[in-house]
N, C-alpha and C positions, 0 to 999 in steps of 0.2 A: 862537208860544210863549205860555202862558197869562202871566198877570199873576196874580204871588202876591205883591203887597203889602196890607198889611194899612192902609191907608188910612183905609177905611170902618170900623174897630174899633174902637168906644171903647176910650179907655185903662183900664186896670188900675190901679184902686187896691186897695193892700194890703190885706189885712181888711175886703175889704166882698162877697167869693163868699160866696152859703146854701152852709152846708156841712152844714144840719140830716136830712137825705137821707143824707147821706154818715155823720154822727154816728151817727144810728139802724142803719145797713149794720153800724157795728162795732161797737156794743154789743150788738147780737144775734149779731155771731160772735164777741165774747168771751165770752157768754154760753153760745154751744152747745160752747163751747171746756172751759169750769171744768166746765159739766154730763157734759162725757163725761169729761174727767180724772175726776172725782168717781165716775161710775159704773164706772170701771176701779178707782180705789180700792176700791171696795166690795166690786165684786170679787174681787181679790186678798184682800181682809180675809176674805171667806166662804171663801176658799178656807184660806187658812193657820189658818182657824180650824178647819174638817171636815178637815183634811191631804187634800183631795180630789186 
């Protein structure tokens, strides 16, 4: 049977994982997030404005 203790793992201190990888991952999906809301608004605005 394997041995799954975690022994050999340093401990975890709170607040001390780079999370800057992970920061940069969601500012660019909030980012592509407002930019395509935004380009649907515009949308919709071209539209109700020609009543296309």
């Amino acid at each position: 049977m394997a041995d799954h203790s975690h022994a050999h793992a340093p401990a975890h201190e709170h607040g001390t994982a780079d999370v800057a990888e992970h920061q940069q991952t969601f500012e660019a999906f909030a980012r592509f997030w407002v930019y395509l809301f935004g380009a649907a608004a515009a949308v919709l605005i071209f539209l109700a404005i020609f009543n296309s």
